[in-house]
N, CA, C and O atoms as a Tripos MOL2 file, in Angstrom:
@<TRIPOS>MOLECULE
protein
  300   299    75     0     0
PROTEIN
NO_CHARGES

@<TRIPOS>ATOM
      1 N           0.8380   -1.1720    0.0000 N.3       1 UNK1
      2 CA          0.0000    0.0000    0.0000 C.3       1 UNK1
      3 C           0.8840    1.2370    0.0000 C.2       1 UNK1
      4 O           1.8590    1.3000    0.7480 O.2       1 UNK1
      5 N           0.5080    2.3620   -0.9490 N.am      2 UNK2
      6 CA          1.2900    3.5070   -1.1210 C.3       2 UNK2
      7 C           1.2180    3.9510    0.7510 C.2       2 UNK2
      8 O           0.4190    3.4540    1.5450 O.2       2 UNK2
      9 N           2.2260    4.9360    1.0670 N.am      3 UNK3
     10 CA          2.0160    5.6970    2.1590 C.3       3 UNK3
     11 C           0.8820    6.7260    2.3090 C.2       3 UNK3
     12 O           0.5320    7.1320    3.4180 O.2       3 UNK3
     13 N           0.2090    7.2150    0.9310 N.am      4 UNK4
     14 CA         -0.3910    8.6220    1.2770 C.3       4 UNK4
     15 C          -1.8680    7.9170    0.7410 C.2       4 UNK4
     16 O          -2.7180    8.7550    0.4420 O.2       4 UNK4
     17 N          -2.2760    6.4680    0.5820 N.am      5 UNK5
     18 CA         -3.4860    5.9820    0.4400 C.3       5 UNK5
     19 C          -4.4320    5.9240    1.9170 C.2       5 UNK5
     20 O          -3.8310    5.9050    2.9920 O.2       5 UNK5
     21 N          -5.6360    5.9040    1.8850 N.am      6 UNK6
     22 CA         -6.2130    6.1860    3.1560 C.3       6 UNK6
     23 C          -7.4100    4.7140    3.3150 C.2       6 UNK6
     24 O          -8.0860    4.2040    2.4210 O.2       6 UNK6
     25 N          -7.3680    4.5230    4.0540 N.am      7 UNK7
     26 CA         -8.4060    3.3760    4.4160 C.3       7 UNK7
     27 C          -9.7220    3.4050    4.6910 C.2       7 UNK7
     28 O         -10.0130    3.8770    5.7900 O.2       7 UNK7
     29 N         -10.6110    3.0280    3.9940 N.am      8 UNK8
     30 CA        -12.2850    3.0250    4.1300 C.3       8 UNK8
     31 C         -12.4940    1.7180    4.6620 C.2       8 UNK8
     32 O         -12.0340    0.6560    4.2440 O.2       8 UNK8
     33 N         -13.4970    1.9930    5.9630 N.am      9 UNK9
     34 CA        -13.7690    0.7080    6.1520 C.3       9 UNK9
     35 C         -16.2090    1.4440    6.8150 C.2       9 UNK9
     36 O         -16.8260    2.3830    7.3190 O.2       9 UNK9
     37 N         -16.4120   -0.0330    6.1840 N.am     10 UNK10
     38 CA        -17.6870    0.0790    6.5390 C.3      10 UNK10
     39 C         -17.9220   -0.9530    7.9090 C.2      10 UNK10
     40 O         -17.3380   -2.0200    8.0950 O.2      10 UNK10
     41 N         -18.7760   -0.4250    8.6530 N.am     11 UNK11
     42 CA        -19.2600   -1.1830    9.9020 C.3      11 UNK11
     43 C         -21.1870   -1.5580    9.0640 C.2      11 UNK11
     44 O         -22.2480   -0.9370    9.1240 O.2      11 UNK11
     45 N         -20.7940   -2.7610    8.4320 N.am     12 UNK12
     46 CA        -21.9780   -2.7110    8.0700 C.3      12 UNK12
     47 C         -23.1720   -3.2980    8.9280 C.2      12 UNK12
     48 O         -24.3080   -3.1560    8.4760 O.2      12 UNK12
     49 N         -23.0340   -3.8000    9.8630 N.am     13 UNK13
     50 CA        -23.7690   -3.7320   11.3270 C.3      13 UNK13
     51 C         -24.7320   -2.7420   11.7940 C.2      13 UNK13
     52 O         -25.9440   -2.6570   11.9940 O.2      13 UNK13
     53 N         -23.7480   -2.0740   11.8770 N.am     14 UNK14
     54 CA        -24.3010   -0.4960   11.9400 C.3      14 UNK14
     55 C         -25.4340    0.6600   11.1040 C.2      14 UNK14
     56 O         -26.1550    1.5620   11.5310 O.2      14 UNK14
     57 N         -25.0820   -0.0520    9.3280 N.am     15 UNK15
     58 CA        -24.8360    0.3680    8.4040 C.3      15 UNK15
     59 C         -26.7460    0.6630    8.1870 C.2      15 UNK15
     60 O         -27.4120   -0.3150    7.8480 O.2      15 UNK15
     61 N         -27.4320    1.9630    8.3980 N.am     16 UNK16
     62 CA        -28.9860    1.8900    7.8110 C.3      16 UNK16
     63 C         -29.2970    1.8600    6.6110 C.2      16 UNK16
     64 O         -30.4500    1.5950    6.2720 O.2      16 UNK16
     65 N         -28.3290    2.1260    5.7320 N.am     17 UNK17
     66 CA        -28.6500    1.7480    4.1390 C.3      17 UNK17
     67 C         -29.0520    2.9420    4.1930 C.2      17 UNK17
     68 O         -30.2500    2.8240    4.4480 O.2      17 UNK17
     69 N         -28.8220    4.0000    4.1170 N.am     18 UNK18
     70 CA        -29.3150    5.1320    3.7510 C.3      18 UNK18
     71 C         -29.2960    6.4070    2.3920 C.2      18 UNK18
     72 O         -30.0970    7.3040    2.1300 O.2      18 UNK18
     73 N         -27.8720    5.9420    1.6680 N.am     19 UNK19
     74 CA        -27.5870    5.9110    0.6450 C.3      19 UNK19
     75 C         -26.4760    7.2890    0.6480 C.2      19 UNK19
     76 O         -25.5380    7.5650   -0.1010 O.2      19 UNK19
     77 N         -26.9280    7.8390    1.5880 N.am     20 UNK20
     78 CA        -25.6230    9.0280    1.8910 C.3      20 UNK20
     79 C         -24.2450    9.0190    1.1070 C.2      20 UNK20
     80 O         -23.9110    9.8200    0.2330 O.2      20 UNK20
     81 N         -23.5000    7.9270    1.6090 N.am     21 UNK21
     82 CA        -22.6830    8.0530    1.2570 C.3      21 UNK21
     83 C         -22.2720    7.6650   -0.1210 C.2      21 UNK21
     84 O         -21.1910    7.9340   -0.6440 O.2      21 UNK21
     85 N         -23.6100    6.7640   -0.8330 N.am     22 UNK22
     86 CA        -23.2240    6.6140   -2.5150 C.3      22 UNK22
     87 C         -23.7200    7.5610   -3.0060 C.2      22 UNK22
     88 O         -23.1840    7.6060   -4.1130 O.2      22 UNK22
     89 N         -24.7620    8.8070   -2.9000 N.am     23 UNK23
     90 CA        -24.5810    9.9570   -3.4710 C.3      23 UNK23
     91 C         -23.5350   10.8720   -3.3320 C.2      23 UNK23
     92 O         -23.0520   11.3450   -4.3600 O.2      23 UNK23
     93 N         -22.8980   11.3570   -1.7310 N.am     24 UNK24
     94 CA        -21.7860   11.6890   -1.8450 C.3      24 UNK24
     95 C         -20.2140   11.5010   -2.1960 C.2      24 UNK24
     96 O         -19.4360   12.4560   -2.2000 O.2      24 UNK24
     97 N         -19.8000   10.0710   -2.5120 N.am     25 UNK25
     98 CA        -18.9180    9.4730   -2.9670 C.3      25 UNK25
     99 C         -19.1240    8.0030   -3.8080 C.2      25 UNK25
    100 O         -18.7330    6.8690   -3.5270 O.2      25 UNK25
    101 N         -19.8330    8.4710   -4.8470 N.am     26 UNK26
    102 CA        -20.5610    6.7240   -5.7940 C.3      26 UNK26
    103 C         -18.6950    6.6340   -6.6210 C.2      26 UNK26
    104 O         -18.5560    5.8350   -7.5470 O.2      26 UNK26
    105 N         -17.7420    7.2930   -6.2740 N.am     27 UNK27
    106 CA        -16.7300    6.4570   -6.4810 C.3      27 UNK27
    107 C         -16.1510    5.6020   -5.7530 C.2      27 UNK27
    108 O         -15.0840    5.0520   -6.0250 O.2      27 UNK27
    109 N         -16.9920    5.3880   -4.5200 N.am     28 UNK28
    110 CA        -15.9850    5.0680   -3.5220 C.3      28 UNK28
    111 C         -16.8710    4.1010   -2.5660 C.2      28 UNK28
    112 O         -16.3840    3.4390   -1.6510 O.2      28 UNK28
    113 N         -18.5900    4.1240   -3.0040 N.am     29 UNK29
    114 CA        -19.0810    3.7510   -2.3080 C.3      29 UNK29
    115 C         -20.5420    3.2130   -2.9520 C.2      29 UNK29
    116 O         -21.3680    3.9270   -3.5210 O.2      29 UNK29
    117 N         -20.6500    1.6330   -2.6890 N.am     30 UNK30
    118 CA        -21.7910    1.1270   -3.7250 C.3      30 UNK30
    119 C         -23.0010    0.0710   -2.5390 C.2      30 UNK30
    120 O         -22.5460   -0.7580   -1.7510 O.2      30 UNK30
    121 N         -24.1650    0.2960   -2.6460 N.am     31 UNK31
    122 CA        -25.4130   -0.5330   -1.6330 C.3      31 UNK31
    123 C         -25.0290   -1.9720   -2.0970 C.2      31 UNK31
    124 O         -24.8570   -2.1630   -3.3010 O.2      31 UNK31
    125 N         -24.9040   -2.8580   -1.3240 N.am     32 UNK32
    126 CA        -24.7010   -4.3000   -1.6960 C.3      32 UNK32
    127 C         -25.6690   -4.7550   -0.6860 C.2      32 UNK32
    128 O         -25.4060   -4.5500    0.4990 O.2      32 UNK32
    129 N         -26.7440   -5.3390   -1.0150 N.am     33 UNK33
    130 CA        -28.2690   -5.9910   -0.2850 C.3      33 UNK33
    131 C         -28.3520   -5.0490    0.7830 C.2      33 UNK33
    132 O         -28.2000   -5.2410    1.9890 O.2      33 UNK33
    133 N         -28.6760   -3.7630    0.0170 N.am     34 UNK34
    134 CA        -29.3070   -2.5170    1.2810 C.3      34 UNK34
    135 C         -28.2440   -2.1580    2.4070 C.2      34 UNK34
    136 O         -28.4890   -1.7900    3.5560 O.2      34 UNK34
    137 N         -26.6600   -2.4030    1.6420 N.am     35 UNK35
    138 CA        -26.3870   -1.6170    3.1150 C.3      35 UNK35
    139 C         -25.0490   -1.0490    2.2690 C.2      35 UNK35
    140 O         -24.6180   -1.4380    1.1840 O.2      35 UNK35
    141 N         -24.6560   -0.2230    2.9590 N.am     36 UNK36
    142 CA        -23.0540    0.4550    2.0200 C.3      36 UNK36
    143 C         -22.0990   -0.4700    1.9770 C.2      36 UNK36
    144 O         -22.3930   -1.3780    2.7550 O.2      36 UNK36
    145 N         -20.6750   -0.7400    1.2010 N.am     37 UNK37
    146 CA        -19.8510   -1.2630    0.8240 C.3      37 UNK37
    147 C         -18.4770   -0.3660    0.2840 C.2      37 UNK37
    148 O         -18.6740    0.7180   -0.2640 O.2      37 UNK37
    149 N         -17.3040   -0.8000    0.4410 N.am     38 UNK38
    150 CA        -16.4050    0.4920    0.3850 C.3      38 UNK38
    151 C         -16.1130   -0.1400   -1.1760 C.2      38 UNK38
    152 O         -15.5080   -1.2010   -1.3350 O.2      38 UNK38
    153 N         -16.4660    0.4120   -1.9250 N.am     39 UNK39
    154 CA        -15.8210   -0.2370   -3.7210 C.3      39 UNK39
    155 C         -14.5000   -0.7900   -3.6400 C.2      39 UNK39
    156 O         -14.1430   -1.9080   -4.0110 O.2      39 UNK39
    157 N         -13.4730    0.5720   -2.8500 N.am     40 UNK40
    158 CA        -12.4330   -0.2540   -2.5940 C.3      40 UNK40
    159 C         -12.0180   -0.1800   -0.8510 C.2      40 UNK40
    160 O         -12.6150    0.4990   -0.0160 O.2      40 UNK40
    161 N         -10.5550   -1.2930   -0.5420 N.am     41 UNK41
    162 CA        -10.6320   -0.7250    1.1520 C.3      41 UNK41
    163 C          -9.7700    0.5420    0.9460 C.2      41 UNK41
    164 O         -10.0600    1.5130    1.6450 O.2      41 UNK41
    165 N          -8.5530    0.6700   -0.0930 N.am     42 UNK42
    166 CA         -7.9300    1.9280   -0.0030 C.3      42 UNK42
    167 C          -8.5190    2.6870   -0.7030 C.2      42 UNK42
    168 O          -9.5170    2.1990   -1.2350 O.2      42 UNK42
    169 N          -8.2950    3.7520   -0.9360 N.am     43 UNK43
    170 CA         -7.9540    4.9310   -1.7560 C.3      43 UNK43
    171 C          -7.3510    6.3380   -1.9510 C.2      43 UNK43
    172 O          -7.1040    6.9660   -0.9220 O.2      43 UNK43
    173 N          -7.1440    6.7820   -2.8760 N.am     44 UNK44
    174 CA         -6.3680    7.6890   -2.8210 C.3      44 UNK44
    175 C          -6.9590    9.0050   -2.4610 C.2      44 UNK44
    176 O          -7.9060    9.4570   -3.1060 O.2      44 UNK44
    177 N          -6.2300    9.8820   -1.0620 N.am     45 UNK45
    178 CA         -6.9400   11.0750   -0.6620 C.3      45 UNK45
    179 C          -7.8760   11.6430   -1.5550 C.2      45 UNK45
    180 O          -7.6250   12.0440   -2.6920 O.2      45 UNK45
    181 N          -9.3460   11.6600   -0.7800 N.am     46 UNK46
    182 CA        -10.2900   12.2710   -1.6970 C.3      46 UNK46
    183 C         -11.3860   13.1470   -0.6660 C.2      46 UNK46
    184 O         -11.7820   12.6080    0.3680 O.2      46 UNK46
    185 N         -11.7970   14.4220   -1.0120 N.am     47 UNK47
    186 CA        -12.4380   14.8840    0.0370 C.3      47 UNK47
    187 C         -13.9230   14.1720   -0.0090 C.2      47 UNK47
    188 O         -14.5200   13.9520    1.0460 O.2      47 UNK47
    189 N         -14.4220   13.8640   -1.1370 N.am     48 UNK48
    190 CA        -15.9580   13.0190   -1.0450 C.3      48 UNK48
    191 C         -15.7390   11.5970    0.1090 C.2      48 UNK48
    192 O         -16.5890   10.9380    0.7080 O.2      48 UNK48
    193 N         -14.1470   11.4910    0.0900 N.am     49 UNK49
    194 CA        -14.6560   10.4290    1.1350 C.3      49 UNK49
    195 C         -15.2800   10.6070    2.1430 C.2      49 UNK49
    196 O         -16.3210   10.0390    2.4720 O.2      49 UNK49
    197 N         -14.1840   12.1080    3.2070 N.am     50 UNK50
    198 CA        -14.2470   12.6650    3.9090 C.3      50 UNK50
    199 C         -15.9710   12.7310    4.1130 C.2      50 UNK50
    200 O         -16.6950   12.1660    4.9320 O.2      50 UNK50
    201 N         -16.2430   13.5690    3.1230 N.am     51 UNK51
    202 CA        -17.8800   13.8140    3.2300 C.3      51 UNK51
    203 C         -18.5610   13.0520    3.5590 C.2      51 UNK51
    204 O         -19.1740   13.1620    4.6210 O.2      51 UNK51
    205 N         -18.6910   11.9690    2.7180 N.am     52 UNK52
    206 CA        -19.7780   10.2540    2.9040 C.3      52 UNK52
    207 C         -19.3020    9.6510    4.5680 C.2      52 UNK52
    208 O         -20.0380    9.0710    5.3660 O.2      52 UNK52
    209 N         -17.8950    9.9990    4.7360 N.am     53 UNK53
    210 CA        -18.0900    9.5520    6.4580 C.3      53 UNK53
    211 C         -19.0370   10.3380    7.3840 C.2      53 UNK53
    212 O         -19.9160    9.8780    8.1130 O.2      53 UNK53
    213 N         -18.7640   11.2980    7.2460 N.am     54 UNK54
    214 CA        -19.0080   12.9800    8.1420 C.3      54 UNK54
    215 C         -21.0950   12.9640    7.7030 C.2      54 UNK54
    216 O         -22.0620   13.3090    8.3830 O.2      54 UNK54
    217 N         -21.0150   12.5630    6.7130 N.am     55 UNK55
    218 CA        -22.7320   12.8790    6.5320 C.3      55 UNK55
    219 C         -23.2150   11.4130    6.3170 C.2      55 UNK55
    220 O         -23.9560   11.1970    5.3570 O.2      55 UNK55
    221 N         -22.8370   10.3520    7.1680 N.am     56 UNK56
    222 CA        -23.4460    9.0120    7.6080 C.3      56 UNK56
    223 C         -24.0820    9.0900    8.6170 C.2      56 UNK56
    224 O         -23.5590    8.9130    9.7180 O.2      56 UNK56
    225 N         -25.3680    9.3750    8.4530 N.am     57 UNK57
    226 CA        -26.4660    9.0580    9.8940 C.3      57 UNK57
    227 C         -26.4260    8.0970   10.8620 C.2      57 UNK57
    228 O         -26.8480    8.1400   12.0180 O.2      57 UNK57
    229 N         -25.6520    6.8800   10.0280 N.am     58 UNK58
    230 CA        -25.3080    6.2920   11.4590 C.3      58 UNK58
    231 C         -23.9680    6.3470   11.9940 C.2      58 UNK58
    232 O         -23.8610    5.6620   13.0110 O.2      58 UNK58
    233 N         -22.8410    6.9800   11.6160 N.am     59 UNK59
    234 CA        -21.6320    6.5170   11.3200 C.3      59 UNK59
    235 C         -20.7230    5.2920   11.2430 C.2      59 UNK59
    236 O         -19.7630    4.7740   11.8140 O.2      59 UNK59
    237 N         -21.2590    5.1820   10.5890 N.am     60 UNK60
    238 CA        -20.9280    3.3020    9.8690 C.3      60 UNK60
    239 C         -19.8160    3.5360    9.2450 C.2      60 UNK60
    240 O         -19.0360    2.5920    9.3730 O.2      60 UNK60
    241 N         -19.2940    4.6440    8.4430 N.am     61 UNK61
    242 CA        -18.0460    4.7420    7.8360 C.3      61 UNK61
    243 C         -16.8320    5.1230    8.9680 C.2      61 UNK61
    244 O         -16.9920    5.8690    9.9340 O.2      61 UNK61
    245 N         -15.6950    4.4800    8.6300 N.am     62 UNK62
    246 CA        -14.6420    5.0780    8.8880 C.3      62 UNK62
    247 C         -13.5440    5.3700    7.9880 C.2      62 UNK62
    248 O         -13.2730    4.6120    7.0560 O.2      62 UNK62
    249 N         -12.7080    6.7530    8.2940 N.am     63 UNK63
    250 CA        -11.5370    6.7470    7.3600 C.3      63 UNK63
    251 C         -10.3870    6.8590    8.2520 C.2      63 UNK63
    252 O         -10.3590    7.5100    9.2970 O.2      63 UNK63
    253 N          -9.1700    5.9700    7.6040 N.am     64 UNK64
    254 CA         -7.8440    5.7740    8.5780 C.3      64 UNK64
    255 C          -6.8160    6.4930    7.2400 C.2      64 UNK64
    256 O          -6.8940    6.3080    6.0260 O.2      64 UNK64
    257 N          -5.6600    7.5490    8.2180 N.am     65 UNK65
    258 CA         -4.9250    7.4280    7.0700 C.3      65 UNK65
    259 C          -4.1510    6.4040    7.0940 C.2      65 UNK65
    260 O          -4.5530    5.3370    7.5590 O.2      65 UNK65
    261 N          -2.8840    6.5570    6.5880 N.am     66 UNK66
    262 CA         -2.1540    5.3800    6.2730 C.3      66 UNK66
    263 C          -1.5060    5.4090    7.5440 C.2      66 UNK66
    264 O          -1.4660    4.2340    7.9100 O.2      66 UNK66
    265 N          -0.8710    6.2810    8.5830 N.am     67 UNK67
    266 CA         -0.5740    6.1050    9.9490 C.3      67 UNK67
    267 C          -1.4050    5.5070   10.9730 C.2      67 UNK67
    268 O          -1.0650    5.1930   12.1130 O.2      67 UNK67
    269 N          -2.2580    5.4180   10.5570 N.am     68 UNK68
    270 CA         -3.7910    4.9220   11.8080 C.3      68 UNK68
    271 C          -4.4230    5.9650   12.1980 C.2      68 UNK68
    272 O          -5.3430    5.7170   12.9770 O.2      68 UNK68
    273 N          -4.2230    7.3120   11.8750 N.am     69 UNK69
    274 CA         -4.9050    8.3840   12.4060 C.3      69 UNK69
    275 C          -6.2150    8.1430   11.8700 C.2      69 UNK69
    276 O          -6.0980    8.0140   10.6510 O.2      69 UNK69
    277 N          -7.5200    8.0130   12.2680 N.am     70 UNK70
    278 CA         -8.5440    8.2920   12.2080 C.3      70 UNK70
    279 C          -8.9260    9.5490   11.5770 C.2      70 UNK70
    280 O          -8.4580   10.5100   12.1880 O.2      70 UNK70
    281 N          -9.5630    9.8340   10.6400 N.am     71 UNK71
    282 CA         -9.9320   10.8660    9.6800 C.3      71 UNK71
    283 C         -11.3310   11.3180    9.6300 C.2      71 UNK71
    284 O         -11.7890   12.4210    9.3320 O.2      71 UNK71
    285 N         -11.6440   10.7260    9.8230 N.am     72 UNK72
    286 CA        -13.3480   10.6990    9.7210 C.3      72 UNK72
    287 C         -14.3450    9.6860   10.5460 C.2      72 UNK72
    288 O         -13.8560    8.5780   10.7680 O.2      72 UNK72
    289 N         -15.4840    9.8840   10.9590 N.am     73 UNK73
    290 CA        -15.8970   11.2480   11.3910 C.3      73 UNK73
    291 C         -15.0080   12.2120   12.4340 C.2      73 UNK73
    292 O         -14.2570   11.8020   13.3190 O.2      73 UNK73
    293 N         -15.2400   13.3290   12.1570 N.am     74 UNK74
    294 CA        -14.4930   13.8750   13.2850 C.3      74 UNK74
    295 C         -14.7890   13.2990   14.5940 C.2      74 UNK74
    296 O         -15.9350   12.8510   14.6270 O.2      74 UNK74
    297 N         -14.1320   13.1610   15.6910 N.am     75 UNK75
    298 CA        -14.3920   12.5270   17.1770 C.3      75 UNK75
    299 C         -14.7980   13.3580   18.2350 C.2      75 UNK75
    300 O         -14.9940   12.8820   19.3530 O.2      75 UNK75
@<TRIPOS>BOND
     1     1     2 1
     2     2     3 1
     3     3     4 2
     4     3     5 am
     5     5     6 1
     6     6     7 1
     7     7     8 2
     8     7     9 am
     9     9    10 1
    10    10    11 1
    11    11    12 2
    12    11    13 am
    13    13    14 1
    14    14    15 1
    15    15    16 2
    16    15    17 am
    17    17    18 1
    18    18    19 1
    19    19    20 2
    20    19    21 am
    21    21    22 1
    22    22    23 1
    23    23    24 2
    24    23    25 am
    25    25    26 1
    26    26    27 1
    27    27    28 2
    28    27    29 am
    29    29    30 1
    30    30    31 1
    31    31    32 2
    32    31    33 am
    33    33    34 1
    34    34    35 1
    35    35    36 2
    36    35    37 am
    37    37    38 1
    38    38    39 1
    39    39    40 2
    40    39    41 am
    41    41    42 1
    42    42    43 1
    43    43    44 2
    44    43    45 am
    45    45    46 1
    46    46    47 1
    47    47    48 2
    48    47    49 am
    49    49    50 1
    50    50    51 1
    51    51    52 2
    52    51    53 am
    53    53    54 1
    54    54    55 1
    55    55    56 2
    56    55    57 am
    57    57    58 1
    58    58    59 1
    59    59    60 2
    60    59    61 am
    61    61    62 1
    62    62    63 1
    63    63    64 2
    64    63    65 am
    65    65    66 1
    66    66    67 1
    67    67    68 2
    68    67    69 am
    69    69    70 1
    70    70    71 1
    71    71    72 2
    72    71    73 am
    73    73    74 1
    74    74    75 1
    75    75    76 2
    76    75    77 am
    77    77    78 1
    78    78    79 1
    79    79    80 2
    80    79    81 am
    81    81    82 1
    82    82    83 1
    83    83    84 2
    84    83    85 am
    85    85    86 1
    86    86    87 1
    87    87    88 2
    88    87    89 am
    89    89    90 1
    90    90    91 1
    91    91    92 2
    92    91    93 am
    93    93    94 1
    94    94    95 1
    95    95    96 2
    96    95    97 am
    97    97    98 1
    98    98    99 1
    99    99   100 2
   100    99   101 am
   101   101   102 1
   102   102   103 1
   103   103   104 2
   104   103   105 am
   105   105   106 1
   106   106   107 1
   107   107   108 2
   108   107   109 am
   109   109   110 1
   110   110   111 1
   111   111   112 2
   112   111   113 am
   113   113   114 1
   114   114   115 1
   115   115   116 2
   116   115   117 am
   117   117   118 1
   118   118   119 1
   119   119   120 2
   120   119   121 am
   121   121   122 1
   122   122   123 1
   123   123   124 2
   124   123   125 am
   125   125   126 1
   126   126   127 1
   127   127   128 2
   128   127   129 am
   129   129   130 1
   130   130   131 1
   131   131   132 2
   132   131   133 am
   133   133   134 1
   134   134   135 1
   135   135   136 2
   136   135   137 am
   137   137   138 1
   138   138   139 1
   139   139   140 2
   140   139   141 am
   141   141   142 1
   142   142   143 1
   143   143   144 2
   144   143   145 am
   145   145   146 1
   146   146   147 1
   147   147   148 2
   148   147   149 am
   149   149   150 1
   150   150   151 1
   151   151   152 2
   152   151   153 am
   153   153   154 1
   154   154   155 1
   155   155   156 2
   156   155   157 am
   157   157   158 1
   158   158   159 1
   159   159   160 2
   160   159   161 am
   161   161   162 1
   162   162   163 1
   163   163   164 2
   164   163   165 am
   165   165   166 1
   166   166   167 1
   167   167   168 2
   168   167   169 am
   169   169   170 1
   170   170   171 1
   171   171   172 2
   172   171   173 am
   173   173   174 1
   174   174   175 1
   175   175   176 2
   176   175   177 am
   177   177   178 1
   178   178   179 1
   179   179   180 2
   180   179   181 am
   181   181   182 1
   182   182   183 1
   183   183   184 2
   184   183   185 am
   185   185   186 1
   186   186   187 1
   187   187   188 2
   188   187   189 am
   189   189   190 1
   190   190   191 1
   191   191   192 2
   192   191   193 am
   193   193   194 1
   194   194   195 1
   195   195   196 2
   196   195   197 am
   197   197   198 1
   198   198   199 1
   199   199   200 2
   200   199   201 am
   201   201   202 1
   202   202   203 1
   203   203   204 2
   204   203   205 am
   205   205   206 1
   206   206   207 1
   207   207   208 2
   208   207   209 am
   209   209   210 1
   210   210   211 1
   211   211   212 2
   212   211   213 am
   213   213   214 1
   214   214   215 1
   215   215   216 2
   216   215   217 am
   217   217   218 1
   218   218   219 1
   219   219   220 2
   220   219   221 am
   221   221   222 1
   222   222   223 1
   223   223   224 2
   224   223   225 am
   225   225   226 1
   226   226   227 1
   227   227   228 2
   228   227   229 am
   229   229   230 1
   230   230   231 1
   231   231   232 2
   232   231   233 am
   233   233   234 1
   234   234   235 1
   235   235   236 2
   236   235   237 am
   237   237   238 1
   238   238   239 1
   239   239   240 2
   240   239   241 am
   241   241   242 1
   242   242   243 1
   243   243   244 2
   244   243   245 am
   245   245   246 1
   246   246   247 1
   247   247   248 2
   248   247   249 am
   249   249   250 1
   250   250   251 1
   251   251   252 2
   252   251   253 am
   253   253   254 1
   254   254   255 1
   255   255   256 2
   256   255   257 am
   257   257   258 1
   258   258   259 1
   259   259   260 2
   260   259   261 am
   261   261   262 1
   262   262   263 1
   263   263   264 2
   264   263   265 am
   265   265   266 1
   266   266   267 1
   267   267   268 2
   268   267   269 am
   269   269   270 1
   270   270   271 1
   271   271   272 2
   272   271   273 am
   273   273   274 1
   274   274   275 1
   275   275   276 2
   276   275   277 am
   277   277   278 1
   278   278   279 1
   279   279   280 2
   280   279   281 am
   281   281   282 1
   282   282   283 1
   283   283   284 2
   284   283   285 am
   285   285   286 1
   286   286   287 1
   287   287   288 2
   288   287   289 am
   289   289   290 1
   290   290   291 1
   291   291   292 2
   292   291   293 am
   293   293   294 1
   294   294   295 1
   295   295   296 2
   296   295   297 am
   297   297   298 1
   298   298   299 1
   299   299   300 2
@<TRIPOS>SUBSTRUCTURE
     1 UNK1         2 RESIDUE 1 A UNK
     2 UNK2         6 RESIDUE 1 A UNK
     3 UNK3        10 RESIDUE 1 A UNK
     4 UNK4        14 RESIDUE 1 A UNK
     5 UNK5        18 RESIDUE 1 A UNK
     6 UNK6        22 RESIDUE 1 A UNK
     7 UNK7        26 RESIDUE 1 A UNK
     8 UNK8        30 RESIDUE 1 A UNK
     9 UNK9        34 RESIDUE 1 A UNK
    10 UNK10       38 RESIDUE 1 A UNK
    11 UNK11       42 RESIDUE 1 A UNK
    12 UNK12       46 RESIDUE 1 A UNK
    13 UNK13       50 RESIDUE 1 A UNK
    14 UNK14       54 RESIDUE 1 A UNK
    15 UNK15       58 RESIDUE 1 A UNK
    16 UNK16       62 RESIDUE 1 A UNK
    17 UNK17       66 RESIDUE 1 A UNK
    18 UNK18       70 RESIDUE 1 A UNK
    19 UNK19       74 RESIDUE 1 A UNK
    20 UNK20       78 RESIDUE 1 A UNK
    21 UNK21       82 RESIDUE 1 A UNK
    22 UNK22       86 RESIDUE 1 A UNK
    23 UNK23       90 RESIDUE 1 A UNK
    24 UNK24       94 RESIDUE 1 A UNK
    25 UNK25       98 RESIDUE 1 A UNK
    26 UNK26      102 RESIDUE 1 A UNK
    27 UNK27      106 RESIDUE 1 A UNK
    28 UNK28      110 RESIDUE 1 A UNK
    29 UNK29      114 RESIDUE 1 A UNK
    30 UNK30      118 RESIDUE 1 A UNK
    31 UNK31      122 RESIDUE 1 A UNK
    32 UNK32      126 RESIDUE 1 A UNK
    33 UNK33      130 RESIDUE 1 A UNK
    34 UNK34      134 RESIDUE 1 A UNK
    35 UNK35      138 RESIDUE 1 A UNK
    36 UNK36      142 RESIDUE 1 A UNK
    37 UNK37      146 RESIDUE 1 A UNK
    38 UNK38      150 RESIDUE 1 A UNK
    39 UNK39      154 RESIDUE 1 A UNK
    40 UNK40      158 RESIDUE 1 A UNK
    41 UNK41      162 RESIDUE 1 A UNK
    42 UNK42      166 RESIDUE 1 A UNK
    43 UNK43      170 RESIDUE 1 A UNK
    44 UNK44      174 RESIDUE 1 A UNK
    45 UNK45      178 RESIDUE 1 A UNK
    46 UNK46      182 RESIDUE 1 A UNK
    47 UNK47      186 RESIDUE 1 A UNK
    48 UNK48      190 RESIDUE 1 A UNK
    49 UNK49      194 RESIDUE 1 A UNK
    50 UNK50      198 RESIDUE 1 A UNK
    51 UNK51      202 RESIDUE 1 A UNK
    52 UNK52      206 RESIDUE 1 A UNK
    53 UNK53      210 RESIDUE 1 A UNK
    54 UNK54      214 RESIDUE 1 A UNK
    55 UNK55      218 RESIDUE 1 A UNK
    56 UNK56      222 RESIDUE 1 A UNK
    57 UNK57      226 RESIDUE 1 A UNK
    58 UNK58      230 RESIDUE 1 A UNK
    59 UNK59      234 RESIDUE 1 A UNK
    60 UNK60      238 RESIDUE 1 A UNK
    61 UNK61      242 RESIDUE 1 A UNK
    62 UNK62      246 RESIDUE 1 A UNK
    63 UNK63      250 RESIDUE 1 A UNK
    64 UNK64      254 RESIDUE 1 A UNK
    65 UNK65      258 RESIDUE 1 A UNK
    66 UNK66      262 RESIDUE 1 A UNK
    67 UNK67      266 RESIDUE 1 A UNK
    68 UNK68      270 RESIDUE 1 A UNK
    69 UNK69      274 RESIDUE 1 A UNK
    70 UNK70      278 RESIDUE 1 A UNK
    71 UNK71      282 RESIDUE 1 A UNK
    72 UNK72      286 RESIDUE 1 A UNK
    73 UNK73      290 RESIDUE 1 A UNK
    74 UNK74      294 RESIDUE 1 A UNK
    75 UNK75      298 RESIDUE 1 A UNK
């Protein structure tokens, strides 16, 4: 994994299917049987990720950078 790629991960547990985050990032983020899915686990810094975490009603998304810092949602 590059150093400056960032990590998406879905808590699909959590996850209300709400679609948030595939309108705000449908590059990054696709409904698989009603609940979100990360298209990929990395990717390369993108602020729509940022967004689709930050405007998840449940916060089911997380973003890690490549250090482990937690990115999203803010805490």
């Amino acid at each position: 994994m590059a150093e400056d790629k960032w990590r998406i991960e879905v808590d699909r547990g959590s996850c209300i299917g709400s679609g948030m985050c595939t309108g705000t990032a449908p590059a990054h983020f696709a409904l698989v049987d009603g609940k979100s899915s990360a298209i990929h686990e990395y990717a390369e810094p993108d602020d729509a990720v940022i967004g689709a975490a930050e405007s998840c009603p449940a916060e089911a998304i997380r973003v890690w950078a490549a250090n482990g810092t937690v990115l999203a949602p803010e805490q």
